[in-house]
N, CA, C and O atoms as CSV, one atom per row, in Angstrom:
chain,resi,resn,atom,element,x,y,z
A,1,UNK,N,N,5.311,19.643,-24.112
A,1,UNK,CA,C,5.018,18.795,-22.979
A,1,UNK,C,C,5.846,19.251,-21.780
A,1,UNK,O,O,6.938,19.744,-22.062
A,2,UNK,N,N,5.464,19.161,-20.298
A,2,UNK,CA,C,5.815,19.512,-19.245
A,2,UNK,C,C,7.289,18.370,-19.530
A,2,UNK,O,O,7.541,17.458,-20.318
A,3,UNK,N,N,8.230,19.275,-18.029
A,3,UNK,CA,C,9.488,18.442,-18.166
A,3,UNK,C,C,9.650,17.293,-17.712
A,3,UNK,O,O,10.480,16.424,-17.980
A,4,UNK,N,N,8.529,17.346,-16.767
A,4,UNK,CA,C,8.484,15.586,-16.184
A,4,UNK,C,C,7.861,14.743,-16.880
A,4,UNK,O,O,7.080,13.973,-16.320
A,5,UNK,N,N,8.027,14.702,-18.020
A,5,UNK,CA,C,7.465,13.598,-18.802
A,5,UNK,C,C,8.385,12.594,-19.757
A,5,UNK,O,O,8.408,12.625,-20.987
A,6,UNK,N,N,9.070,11.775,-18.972
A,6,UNK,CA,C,9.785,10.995,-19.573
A,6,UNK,C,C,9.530,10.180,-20.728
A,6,UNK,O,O,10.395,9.461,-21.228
A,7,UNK,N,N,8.182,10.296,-21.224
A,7,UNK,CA,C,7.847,9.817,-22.466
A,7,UNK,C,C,6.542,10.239,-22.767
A,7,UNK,O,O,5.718,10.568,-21.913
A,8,UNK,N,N,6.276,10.227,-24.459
A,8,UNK,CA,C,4.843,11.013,-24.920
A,8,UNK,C,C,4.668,9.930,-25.679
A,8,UNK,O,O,5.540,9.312,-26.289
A,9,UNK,N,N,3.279,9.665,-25.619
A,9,UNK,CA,C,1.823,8.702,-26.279
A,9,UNK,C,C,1.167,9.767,-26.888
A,9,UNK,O,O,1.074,10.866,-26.340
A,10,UNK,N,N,0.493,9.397,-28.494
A,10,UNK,CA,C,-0.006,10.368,-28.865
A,10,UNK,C,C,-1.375,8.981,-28.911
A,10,UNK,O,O,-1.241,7.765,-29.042
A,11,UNK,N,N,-2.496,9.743,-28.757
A,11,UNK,CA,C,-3.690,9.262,-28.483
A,11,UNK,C,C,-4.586,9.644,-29.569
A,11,UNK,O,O,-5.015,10.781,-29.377
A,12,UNK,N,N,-4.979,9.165,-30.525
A,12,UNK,CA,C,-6.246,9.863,-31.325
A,12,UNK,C,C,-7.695,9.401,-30.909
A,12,UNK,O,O,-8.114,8.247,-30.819
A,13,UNK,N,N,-8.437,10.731,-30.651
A,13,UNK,CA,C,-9.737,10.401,-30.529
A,13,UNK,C,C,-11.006,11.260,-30.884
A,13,UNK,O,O,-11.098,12.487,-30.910
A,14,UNK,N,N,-11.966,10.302,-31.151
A,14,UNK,CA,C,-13.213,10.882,-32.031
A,14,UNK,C,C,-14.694,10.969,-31.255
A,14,UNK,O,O,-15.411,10.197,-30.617
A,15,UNK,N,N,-14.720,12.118,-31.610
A,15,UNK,CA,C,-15.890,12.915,-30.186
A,15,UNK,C,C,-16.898,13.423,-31.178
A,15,UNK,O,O,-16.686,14.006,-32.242
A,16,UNK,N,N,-17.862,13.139,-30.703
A,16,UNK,CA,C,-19.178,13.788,-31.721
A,16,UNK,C,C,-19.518,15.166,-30.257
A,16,UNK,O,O,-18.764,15.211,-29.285
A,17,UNK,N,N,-20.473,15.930,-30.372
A,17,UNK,CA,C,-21.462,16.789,-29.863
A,17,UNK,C,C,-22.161,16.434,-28.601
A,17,UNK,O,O,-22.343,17.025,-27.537
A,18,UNK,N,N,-22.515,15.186,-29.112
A,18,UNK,CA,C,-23.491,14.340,-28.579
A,18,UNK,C,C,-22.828,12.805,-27.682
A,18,UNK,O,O,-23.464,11.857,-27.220
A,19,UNK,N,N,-21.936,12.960,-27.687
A,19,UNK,CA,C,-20.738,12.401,-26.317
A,19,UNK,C,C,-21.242,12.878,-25.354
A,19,UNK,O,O,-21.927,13.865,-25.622
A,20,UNK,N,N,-21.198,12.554,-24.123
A,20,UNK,CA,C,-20.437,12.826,-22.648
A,20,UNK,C,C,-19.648,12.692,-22.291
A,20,UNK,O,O,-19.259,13.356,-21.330
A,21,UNK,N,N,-18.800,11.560,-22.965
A,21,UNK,CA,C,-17.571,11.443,-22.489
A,21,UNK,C,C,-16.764,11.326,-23.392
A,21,UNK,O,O,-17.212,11.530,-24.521
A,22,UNK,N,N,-15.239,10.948,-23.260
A,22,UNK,CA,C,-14.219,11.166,-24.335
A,22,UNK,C,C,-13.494,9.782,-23.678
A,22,UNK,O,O,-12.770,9.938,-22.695
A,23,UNK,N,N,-13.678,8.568,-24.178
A,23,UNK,CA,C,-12.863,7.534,-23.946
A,23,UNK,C,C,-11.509,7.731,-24.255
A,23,UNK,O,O,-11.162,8.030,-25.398
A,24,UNK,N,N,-10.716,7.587,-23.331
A,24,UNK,CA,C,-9.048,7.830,-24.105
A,24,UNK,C,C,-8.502,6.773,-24.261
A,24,UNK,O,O,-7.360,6.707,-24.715
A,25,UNK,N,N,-9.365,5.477,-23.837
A,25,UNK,CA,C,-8.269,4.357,-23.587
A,25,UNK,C,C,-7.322,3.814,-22.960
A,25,UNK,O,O,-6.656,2.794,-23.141
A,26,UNK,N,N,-7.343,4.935,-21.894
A,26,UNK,CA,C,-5.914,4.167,-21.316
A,26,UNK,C,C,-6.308,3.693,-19.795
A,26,UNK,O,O,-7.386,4.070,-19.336
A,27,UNK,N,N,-5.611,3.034,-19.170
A,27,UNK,CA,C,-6.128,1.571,-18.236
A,27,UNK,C,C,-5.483,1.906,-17.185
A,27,UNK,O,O,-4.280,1.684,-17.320
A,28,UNK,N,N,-5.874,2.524,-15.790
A,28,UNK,CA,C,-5.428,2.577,-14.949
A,28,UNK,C,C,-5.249,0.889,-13.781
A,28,UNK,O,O,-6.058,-0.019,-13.589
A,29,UNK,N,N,-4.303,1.036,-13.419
A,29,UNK,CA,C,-3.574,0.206,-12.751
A,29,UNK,C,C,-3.529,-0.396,-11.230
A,29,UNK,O,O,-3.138,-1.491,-10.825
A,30,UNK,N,N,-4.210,1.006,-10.374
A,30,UNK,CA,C,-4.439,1.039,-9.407
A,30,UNK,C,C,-6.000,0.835,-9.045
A,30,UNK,O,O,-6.840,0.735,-9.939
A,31,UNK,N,N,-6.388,0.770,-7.435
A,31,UNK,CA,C,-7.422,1.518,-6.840
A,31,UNK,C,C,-7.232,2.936,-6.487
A,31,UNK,O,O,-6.129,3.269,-6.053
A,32,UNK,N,N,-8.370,4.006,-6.647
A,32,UNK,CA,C,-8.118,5.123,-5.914
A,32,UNK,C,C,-8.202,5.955,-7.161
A,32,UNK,O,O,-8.421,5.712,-8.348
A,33,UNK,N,N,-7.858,7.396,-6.204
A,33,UNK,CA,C,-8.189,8.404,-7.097
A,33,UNK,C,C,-7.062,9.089,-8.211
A,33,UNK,O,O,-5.875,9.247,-7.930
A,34,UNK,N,N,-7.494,9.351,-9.134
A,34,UNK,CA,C,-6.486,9.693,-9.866
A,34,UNK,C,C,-7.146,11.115,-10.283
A,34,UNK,O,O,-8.299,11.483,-10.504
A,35,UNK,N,N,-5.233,12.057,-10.292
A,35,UNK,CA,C,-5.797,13.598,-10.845
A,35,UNK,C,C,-5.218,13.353,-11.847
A,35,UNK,O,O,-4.322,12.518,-11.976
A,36,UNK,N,N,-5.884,14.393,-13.061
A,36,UNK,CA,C,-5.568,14.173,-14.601
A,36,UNK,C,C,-5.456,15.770,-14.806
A,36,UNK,O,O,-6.399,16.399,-14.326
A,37,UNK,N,N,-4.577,16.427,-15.365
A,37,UNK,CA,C,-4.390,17.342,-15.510
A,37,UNK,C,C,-5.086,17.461,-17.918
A,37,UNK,O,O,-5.250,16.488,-18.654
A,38,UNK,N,N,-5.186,18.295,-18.128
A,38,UNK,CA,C,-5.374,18.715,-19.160
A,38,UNK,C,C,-5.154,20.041,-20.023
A,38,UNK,O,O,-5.814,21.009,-19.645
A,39,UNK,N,N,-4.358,20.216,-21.079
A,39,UNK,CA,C,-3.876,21.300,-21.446
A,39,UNK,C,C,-4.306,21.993,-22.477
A,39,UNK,O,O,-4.698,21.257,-23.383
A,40,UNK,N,N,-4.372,22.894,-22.654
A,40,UNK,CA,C,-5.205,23.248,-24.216
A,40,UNK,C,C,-4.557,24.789,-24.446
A,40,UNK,O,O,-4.982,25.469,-23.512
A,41,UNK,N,N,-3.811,25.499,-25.205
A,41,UNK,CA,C,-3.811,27.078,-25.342
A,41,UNK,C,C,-3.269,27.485,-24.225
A,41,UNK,O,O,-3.221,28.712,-24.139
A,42,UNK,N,N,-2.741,26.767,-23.125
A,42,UNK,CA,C,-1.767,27.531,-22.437
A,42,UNK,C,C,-2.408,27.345,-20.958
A,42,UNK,O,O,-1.835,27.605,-19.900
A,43,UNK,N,N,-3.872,26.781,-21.134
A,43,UNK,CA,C,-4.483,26.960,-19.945
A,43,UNK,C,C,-5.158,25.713,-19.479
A,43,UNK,O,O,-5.816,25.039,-20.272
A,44,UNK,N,N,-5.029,25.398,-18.300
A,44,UNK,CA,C,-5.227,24.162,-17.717
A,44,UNK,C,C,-6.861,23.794,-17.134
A,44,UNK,O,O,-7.538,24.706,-16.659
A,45,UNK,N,N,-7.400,22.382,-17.225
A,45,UNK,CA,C,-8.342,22.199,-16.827
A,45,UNK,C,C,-7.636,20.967,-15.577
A,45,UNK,O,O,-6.420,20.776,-15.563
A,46,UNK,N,N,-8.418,20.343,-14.757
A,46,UNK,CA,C,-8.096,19.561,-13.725
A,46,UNK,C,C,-9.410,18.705,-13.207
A,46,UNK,O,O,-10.543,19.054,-12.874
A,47,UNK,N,N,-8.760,17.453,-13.286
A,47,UNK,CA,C,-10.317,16.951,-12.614
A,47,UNK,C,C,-9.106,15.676,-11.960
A,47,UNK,O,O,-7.902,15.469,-12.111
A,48,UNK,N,N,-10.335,14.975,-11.113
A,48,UNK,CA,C,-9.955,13.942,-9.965
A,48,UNK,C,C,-11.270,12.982,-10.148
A,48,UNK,O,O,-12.405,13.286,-9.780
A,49,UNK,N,N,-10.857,11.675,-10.837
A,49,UNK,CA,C,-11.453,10.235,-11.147
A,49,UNK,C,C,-11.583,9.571,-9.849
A,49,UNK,O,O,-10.621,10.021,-9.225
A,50,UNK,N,N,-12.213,8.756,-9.067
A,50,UNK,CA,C,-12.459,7.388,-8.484
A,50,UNK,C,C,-12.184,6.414,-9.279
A,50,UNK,O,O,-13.222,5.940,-9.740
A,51,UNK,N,N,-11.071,5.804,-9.718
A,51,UNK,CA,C,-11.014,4.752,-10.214
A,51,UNK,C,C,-11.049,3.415,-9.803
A,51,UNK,O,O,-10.828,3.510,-8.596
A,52,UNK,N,N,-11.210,2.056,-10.099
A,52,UNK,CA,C,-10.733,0.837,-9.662
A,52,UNK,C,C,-9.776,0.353,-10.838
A,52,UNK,O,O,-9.938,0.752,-11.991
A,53,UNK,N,N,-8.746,-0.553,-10.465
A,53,UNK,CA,C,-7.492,-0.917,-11.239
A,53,UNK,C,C,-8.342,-1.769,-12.503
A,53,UNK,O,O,-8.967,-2.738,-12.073
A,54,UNK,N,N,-8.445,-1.538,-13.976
A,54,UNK,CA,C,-8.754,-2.021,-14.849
A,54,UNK,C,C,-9.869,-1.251,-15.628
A,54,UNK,O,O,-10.563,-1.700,-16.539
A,55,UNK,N,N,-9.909,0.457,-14.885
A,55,UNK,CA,C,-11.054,1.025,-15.490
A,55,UNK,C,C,-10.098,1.800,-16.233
A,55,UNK,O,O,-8.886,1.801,-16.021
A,56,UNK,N,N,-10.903,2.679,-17.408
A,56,UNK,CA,C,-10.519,3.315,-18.869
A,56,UNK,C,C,-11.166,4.544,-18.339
A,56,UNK,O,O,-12.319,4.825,-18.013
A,57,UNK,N,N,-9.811,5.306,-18.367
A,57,UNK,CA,C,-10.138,6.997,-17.909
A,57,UNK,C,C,-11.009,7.527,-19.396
A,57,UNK,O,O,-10.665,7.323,-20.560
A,58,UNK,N,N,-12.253,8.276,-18.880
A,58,UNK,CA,C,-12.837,8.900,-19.531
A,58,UNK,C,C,-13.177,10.285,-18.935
A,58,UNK,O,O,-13.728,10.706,-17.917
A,59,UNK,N,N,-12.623,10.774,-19.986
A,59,UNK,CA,C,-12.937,12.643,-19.680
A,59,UNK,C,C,-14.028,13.155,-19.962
A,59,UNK,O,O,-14.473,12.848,-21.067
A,60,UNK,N,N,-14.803,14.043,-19.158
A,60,UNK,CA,C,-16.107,14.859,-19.563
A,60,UNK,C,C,-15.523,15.334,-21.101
A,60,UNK,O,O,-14.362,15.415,-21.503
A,61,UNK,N,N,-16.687,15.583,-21.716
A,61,UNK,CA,C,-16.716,15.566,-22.923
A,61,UNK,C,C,-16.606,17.128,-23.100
A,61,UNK,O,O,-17.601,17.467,-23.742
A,62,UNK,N,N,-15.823,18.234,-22.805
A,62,UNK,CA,C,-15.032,19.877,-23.219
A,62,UNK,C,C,-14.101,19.890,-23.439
A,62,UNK,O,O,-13.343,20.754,-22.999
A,63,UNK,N,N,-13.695,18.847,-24.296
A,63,UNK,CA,C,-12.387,18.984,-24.771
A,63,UNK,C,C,-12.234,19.867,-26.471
A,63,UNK,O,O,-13.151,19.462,-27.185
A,64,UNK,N,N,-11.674,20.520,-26.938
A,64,UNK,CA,C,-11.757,20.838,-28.653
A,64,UNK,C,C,-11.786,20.374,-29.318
A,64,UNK,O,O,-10.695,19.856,-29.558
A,65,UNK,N,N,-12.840,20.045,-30.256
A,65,UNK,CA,C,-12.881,19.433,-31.359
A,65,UNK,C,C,-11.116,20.172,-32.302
A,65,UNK,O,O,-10.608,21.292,-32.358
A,66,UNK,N,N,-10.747,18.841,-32.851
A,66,UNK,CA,C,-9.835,18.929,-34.101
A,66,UNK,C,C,-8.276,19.751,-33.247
A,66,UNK,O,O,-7.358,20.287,-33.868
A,67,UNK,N,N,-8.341,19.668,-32.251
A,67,UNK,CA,C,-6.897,20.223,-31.810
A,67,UNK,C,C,-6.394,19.347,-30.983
A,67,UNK,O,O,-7.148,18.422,-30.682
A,68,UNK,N,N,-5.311,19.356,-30.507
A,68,UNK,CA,C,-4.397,18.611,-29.641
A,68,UNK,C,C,-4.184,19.092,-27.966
A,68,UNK,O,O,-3.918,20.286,-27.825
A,69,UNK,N,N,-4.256,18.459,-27.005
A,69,UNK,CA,C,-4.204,18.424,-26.204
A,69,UNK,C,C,-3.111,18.023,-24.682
A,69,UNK,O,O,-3.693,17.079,-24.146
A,70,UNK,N,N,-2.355,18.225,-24.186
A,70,UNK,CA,C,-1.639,17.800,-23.355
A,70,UNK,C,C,-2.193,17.052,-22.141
A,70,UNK,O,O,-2.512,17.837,-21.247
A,71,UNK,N,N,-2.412,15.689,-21.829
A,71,UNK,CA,C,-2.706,14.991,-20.744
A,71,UNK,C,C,-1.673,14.615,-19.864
A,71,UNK,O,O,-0.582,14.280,-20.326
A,72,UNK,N,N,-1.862,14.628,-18.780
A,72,UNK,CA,C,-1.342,13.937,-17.519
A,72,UNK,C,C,-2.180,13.101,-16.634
A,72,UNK,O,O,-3.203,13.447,-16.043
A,73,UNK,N,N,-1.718,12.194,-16.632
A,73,UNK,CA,C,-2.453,11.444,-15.423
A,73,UNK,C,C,-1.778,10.905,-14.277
A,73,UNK,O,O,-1.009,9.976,-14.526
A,74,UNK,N,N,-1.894,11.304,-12.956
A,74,UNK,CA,C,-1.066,10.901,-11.558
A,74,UNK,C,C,-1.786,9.993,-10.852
A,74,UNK,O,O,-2.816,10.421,-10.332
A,75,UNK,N,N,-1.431,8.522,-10.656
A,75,UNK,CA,C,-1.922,7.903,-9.538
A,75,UNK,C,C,-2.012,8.276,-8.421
A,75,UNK,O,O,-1.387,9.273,-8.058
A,76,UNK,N,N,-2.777,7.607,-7.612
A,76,UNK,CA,C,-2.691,7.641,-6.147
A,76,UNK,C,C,-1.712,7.858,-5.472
A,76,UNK,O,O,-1.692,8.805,-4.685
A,77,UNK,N,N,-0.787,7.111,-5.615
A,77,UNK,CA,C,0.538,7.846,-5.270
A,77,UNK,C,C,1.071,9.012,-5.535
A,77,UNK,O,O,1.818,9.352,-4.618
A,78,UNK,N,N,0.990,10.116,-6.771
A,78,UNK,CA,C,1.431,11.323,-7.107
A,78,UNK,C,C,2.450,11.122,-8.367
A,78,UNK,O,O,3.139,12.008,-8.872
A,79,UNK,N,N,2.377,9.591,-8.803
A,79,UNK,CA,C,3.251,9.092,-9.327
A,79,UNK,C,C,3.132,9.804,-10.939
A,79,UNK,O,O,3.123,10.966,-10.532
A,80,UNK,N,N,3.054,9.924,-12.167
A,80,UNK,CA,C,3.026,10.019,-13.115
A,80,UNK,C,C,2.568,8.571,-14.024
A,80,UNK,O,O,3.426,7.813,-14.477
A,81,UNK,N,N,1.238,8.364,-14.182
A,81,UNK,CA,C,0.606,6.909,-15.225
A,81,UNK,C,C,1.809,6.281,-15.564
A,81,UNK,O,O,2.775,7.038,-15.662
A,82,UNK,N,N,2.019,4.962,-15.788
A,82,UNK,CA,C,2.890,4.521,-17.060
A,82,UNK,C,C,4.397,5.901,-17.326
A,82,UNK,O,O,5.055,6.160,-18.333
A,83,UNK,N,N,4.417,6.183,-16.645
A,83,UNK,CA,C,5.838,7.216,-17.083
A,83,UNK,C,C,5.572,7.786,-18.013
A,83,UNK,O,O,6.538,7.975,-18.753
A,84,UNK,N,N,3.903,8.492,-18.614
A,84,UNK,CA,C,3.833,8.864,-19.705
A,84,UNK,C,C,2.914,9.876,-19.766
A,84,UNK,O,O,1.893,9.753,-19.090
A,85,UNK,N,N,3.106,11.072,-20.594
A,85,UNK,CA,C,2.702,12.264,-20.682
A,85,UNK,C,C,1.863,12.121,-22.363
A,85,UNK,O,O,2.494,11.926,-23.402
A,86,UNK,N,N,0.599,12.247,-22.297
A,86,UNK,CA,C,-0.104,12.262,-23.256
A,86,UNK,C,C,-0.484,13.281,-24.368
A,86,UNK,O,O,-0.935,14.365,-23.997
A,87,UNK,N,N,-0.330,13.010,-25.828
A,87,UNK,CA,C,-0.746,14.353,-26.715
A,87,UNK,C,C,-1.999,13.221,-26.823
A,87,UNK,O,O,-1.825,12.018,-27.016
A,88,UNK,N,N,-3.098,13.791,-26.679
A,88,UNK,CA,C,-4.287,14.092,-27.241
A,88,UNK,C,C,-5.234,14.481,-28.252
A,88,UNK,O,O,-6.119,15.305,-28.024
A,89,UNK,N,N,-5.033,13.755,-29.669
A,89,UNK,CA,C,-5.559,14.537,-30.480
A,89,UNK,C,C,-7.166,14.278,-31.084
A,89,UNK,O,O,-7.652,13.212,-31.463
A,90,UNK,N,N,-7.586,15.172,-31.051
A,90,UNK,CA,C,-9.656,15.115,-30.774
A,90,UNK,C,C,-9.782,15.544,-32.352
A,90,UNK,O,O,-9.503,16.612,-32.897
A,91,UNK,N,N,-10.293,14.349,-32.873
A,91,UNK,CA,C,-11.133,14.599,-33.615
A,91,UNK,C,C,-12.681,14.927,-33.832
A,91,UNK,O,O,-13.328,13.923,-33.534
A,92,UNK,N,N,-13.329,15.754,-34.157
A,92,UNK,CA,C,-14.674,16.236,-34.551
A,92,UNK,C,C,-15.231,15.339,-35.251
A,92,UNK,O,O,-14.996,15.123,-36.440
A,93,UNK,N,N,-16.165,14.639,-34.414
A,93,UNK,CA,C,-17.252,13.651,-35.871
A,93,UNK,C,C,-18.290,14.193,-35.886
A,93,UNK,O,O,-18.611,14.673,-34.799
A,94,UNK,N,N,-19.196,14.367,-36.943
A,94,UNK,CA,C,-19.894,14.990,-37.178
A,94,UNK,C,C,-21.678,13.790,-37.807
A,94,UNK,O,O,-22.052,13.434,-38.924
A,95,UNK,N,N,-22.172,13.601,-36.610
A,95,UNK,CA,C,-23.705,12.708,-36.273
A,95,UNK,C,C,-24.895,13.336,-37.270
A,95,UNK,O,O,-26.040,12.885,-37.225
């Protein structure tokens, strides 16, 4: 995990094929946009949400089946979510 992450949440989640999205569960706080960084093998993906305060970040559904993942999520402010740096782990279901 990056060094600015004063604390890690490990997240399990189960993604079929046939998803679009990847619910992670977690509850943003604010209005506005949030960037979410994503890690996989060394190499980064990046996207930027429209959120409203009480929505559940969901990621396009290219994430790896059965491996682990490094999340970040920055409010509107630039702030770091909840003070918390996310492992990600994707499970493969199989429909």
């Amino acid at each position: 995990m990056p060094c600015d992450c004063p604390n890690i949440e490990c997240i399990e989640v189960y993604v079929s094929a046939c998803d679009t999205g990847v619910d992670t569960g977690i509850v943003v706080d604010a209005d506005g946009n949030y960037f979410v960084r994503l890690k996989f093998n060394h190499a980064f993906k990046t996207y930027t949400f429209a959120l409203d305060s009480g929505d559940t970040l969901i990621l396009p559904n290219d994430v790896n089946g059965n491996y682990v993942h490094e999340l970040q999520v920055y409010k509107p402010d630039n702030t770091l979510l909840n003070n918390t740096c996310y492992s990600l782990k994707v499970n493969t279901v199989i429909t």
